[in-house]
C-alpha positions as CSV (number, residue, x, y, z in Angstrom):
1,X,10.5,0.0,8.9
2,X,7.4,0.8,10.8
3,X,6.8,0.2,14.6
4,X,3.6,-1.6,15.9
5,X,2.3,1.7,17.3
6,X,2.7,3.8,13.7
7,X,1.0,0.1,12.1
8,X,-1.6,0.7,14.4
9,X,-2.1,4.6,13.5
10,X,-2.1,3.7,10.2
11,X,-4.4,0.7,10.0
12,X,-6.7,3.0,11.7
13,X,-6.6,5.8,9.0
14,X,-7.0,3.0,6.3
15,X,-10.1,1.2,8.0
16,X,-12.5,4.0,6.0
17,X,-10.8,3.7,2.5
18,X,-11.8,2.5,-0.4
19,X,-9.5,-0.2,-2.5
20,X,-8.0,1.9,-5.3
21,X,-6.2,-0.7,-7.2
22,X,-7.7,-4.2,-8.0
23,X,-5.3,-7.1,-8.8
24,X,-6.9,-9.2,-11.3
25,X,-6.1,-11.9,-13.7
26,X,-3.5,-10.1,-15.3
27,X,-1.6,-10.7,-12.2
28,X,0.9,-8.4,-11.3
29,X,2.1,-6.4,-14.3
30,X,3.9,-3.3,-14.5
31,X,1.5,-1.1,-15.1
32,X,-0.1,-2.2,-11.6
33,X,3.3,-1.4,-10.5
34,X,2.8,2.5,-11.8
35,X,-0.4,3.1,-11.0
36,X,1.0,1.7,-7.3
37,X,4.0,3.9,-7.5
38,X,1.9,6.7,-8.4
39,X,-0.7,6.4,-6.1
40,X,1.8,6.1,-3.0
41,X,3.3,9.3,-4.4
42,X,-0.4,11.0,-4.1
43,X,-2.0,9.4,-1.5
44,X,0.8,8.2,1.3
45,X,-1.8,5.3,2.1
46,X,-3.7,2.9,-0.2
47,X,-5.0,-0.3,-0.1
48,X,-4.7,-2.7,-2.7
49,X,-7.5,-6.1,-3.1
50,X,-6.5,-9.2,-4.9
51,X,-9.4,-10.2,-6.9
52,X,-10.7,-14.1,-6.7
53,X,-9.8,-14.9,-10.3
54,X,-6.0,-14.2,-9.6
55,X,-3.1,-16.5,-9.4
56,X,-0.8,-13.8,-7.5
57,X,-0.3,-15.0,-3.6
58,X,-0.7,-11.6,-1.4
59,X,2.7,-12.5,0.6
60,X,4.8,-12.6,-2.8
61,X,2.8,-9.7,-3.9
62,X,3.3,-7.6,-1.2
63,X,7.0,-8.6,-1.1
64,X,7.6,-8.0,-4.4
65,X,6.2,-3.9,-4.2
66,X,8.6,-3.4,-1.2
67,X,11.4,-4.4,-2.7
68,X,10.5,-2.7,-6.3
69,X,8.3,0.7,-5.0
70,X,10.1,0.7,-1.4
71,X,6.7,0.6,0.4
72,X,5.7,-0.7,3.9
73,X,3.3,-3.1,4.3
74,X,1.1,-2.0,7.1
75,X,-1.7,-4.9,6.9
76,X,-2.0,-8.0,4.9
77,X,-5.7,-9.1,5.4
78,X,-7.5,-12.6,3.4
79,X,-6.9,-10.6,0.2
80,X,-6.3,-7.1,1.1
81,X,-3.5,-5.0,1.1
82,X,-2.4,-2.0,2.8
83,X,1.1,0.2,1.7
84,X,2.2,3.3,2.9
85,X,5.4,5.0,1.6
86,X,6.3,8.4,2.5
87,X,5.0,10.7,-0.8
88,X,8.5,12.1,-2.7
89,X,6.0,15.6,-3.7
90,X,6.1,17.4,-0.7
91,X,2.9,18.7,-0.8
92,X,1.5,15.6,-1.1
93,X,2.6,14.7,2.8
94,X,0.0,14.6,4.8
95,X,-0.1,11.6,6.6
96,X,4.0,11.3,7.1
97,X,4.4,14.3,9.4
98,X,2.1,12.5,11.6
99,X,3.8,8.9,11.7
100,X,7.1,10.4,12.4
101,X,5.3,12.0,15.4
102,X,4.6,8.7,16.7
C-alpha cells in the first residue's frame, strides 16, 4: 500500500511517460496481463491507456491487475492508468529505493 506522499512522487515521475501498453478491443486478455507483469518487472512504473473501442471499465481493470500482478495503482485518470510494483530483478530497481525513502 502506498501513502499519498509516495502517490504524489510517483505521479510526478509518470507525468513525462509515454503509455506502453494499449487496452483495446480484445479487452483484457492474458497476454495484456504478461506484457503488464513483464513491464513492471523492467520498468517499476508504467502507464497503461484504455482505448475508446473497449468494453473493459478502468476501475475493474485496474482491480483486476492488483489482485492478479500485485501492483499499486498510483493514478486512475478518464482512461489512463498508472501501476507501480517493486521490480523482482534487482537491477532493475531504480525507482523503489527512492519510494521507500519517502
Amino acid at each position: 500500500m502506498l501513502t499519498s506522499k509516495q502517490r504524489a512522487f510517483l505521479k510526478s515521475e509518470a507525468h513525462s511517460l509515454k503509455p506502453i501498453i494499449q487496452i483495446g478491443k480484445n479487452g483484457l486478455n492474458n497476454e495484456i496481463k504478461t506484457s503488464v507483469r513483464n513491464a513492471l518487472d523492467a520498468r517499476e512504473l508504467i502507464k497503461i491507456t484504455l482505448l475508446q473501442n473497449t468494453d473493459e471499465d478502468i476501475n475493474d481493470v485496474a482491480e483486476t491487475l492488483e489482485e492478479e500482478i500485485g501492483c499499486d495503482t498510483v493514478l486512475k485518470i478518464g482512461r489512463v492508468l498508472i501501476l507501480y510494483k517493486v521490480s523482482a530483478k534487482k537491477e532493475n530497481r531504480k525507482l523503489s529505493p527512492k519510494v521507500k525513502a519517502i
